[in-house]
C-alpha positions as CSV (number, residue, x, y, z in Angstrom):
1,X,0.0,0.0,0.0
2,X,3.5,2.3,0.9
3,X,4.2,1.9,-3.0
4,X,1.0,2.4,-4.1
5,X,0.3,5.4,-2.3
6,X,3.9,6.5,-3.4
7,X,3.2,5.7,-7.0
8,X,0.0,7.6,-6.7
9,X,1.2,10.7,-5.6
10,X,4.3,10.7,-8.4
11,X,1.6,10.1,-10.3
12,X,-0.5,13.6,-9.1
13,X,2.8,15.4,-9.2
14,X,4.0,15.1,-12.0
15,X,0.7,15.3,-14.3
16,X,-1.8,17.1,-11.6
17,X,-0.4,20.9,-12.6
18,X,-1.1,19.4,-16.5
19,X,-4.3,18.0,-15.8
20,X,-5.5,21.2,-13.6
21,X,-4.2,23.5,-16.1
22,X,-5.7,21.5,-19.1
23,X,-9.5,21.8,-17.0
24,X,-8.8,25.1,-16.5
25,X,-8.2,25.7,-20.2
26,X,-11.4,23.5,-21.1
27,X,-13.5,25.4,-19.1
28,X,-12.3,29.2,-19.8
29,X,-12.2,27.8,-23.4
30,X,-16.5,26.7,-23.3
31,X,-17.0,30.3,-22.1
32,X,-15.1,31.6,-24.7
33,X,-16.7,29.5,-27.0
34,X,-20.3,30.9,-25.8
35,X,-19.5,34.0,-25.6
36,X,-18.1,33.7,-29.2
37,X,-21.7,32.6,-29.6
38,X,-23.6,35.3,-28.8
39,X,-21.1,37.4,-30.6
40,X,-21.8,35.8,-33.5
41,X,-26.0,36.0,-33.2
42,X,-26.0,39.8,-32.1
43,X,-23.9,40.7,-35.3
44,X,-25.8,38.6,-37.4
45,X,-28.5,40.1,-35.9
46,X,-27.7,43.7,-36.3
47,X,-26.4,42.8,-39.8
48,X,-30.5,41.9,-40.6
49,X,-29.3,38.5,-41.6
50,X,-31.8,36.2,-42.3
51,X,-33.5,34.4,-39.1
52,X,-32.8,31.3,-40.5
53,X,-29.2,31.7,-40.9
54,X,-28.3,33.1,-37.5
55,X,-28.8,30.2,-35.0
56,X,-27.1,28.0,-37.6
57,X,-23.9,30.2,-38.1
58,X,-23.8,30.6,-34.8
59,X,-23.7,27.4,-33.8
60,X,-21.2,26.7,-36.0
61,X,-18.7,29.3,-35.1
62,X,-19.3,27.8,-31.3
63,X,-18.4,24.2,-32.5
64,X,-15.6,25.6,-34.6
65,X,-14.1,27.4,-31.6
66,X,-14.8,24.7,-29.1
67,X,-12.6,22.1,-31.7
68,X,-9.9,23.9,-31.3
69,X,-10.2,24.3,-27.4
70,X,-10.1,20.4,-27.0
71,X,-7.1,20.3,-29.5
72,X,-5.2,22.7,-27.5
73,X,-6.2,20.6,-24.2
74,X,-4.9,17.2,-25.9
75,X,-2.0,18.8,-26.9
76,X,-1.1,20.3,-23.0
77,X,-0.9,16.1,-22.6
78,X,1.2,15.1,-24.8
79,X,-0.8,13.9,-27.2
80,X,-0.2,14.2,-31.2
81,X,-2.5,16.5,-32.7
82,X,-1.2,16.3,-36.3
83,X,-3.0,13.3,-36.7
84,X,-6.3,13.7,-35.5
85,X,-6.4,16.7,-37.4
86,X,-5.5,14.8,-40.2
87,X,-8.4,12.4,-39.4
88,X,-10.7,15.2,-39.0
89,X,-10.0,16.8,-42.3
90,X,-10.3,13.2,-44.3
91,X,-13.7,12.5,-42.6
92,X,-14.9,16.1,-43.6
93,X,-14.0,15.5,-47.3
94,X,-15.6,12.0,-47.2
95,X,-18.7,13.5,-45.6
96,X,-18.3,16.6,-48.6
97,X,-18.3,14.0,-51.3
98,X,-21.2,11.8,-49.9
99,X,-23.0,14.9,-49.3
100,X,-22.4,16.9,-52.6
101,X,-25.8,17.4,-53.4
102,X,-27.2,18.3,-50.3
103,X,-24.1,20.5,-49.5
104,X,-24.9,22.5,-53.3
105,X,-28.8,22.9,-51.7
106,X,-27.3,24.0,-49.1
107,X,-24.9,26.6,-50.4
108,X,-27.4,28.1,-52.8
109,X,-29.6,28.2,-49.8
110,X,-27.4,30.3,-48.3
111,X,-26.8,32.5,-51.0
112,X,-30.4,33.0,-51.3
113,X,-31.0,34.0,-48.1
114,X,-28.0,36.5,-47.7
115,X,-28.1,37.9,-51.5
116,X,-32.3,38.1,-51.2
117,X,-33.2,37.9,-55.2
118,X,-36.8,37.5,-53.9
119,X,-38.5,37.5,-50.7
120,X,-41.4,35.2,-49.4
121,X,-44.5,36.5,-51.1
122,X,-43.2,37.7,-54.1
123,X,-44.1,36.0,-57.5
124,X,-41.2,34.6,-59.4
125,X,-40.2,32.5,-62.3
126,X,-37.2,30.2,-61.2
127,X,-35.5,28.2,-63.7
128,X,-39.1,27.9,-66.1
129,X,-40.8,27.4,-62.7
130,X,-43.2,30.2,-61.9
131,X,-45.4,30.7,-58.6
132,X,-45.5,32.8,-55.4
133,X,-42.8,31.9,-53.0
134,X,-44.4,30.5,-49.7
135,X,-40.9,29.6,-47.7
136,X,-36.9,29.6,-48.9
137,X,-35.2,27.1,-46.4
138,X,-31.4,26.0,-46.4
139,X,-32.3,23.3,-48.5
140,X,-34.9,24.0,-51.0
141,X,-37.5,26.9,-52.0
142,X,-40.9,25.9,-51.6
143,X,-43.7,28.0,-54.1
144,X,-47.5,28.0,-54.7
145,X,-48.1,27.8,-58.7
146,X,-51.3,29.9,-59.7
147,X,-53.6,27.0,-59.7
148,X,-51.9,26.5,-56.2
149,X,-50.2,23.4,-56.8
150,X,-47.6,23.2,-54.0
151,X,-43.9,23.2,-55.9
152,X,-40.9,22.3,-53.9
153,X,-37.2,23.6,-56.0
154,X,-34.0,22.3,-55.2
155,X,-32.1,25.2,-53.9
156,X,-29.5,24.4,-56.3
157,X,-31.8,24.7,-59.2
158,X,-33.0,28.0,-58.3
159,X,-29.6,30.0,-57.8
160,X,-27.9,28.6,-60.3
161,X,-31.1,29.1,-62.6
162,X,-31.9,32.8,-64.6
163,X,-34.5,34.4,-62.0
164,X,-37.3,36.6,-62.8
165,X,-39.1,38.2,-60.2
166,X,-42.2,39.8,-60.8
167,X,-42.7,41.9,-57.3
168,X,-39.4,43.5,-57.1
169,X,-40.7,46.5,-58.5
170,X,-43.6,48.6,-58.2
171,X,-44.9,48.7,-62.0
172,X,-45.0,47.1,-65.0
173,X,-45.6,47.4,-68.9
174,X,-48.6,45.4,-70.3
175,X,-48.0,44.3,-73.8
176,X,-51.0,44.0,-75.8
177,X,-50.9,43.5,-79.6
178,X,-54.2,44.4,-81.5
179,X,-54.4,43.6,-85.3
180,X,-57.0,45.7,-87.6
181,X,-57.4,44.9,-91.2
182,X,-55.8,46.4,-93.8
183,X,-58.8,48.5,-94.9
184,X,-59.4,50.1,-91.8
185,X,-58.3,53.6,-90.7
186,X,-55.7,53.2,-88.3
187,X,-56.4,57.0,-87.1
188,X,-59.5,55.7,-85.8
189,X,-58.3,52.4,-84.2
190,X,-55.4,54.2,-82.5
191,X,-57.8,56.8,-81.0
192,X,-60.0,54.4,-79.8
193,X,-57.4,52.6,-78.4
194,X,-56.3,55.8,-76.5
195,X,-59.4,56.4,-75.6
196,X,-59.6,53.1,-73.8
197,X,-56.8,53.2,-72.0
198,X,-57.5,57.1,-71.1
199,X,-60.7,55.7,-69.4
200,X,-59.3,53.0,-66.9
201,X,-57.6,54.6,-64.0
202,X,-55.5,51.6,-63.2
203,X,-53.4,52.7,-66.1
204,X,-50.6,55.5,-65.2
205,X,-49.9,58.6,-66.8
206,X,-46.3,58.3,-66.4
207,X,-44.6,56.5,-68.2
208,X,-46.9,57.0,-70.6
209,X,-48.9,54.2,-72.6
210,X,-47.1,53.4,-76.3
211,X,-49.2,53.6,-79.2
212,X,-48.1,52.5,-82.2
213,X,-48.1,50.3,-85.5
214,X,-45.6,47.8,-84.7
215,X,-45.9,45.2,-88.2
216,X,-47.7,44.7,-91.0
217,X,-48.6,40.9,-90.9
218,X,-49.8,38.7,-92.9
219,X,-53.6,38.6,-92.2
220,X,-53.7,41.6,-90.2
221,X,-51.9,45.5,-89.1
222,X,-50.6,45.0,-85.4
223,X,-50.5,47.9,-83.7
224,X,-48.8,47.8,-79.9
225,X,-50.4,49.0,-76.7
226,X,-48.0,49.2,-74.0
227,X,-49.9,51.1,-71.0
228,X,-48.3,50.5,-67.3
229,X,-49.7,50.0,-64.1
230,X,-49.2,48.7,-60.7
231,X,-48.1,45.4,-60.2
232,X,-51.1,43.9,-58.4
233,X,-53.0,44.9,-61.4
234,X,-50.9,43.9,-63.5
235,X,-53.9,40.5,-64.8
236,X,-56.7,41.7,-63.8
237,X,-56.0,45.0,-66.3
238,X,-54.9,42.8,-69.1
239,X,-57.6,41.1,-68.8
240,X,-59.9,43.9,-69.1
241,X,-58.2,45.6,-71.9
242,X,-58.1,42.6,-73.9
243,X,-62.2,42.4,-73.7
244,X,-63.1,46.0,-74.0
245,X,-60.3,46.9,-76.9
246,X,-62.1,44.2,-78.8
247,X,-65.4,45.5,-78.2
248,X,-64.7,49.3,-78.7
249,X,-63.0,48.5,-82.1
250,X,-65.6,46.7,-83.5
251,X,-67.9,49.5,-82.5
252,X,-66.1,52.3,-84.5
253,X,-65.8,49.7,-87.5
254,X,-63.0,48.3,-87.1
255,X,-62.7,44.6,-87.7
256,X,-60.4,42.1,-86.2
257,X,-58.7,40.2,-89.3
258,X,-57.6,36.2,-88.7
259,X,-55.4,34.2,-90.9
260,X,-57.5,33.3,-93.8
261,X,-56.7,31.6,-97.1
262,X,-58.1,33.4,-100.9
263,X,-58.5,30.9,-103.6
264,X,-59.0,32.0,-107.4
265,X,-60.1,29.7,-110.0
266,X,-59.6,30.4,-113.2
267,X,-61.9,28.3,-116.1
268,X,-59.7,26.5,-118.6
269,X,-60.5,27.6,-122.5
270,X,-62.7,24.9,-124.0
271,X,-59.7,23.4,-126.5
């Protein structure tokens, strides 16, 4: 029991100033790590980062920090850190290839949420995908299509895909093409048209609407109506237009050509 006892208190010291030293280090190194933590979320924070980033970047600048607290404390016993770093590192590139996918969600993801191309309401069209965006998580972008049909994007496919959002400004150009026959006066269709547009107050004065002959077609003289308006009435303006050009024309005589074929036939002489 003499040796042991002996042995034992070698033992405590010659390792008990490491070992108190490397607890100390642990546990001054954890409240670091919090308080590296909370760092983190308040400048994300006041940065008006998106809420679903903060608590994850967060967290991983708190495990990030705390990794290299225990390596520090392995190292104050002796113990090789080259190699578990080494180990670390290969097991993050296997876990990189395995993941690749999920990690190219999850980087667009990102990207979407710090860079903000479109916000959750706003109707977009996403790589030939068009709806209103209900949610953009790490992961994927979920959107209601008009007929609300629920549509759930790859992130990956959405940021690396051309992006048109339609509620990132406050106005846009309708583009209506009306085609009048060739006999008609286009004096008259162009005031009517005017006219029209003149009497809806959804249309703006500024810019102002575009009136004009824009080709002569086959069947038919096009002439281009371009009036703007306010972005939530955008449709239900079109729409409208579309119905009461149609009937106003027709009124003042104008008539609304469609592709239509002439054949001539011409009588053989008798011989």
């Amino acid at each position: 029991m003499e040796v042991i006892s002996e042995r034992i208190w070698n033992l405590v010291l010659e390792h008990g100033p490491s070992v108190i030293y490397a607890l100390v280090i642990l546990i001054v190194g954890m409240a670091v790590c919090r308080i590296v933590r909370a760092g983190v979320r308040k400048a994300l924070t006041r940065a008006n980062v998106d809420a679903t980033l903060v608590p994850f970047i967060s967290k991983m600048a708190y495990y990030l920090a705390l990794t290299f607290v225990i390596v520090f404390v392995l190292a104050r016993f002796g113990i090789e850190t080259t190699s578990i770093i080494a180990v670390l590192g290969g097991a993050a590139l296997a876990v990189g290839l395995a993941l690749q996918g999920t990690l190219s969600n999850f980087a667009a993801g990102v990207m979407l949420l710090v860079f903000r191309p479109f916000d959750v309401g706003d109707a977009v069209d996403a790589g030939g995908t068009a709806g209103k965006v209900v949610e953009i998580g790490l992961f994927c972008t979920t959107l209601h299509s008009p007929d609300n049909v629920k549509i759930i994007l790859p992130n990956s496919s959405v940021y690396g895909a051309i992006i048109k959002n339609f509620s990132a400004n406050e106005t846009r150009r309708n583009d209506i093409v009306m085609g009048v026959a060739y006999g008609d006066n286009l004096g008259t269709a162009m005031d009517v048209i005017r006219r029209v547009l003149d009497a809806d107050t959804r249309v703006l004065k500024d810019p102002e609407p575009l009136i004009a002959v824009g080709e002569l077609a086959d069947s038919s003289v096009n002439i281009l109506v371009r009036p703007w308006c306010k972005v939530e009435d955008y449709w239900l303006l079109r729409f409208d237009l579309l119905r009461t050009l149609k009937e106003q024309l027709e009124a003042a005589g104008c008539s609304i050509p469609f592709p239509q074929t002439d054949v001539h036939l011409h009588q053989a002489s008798g011989s």
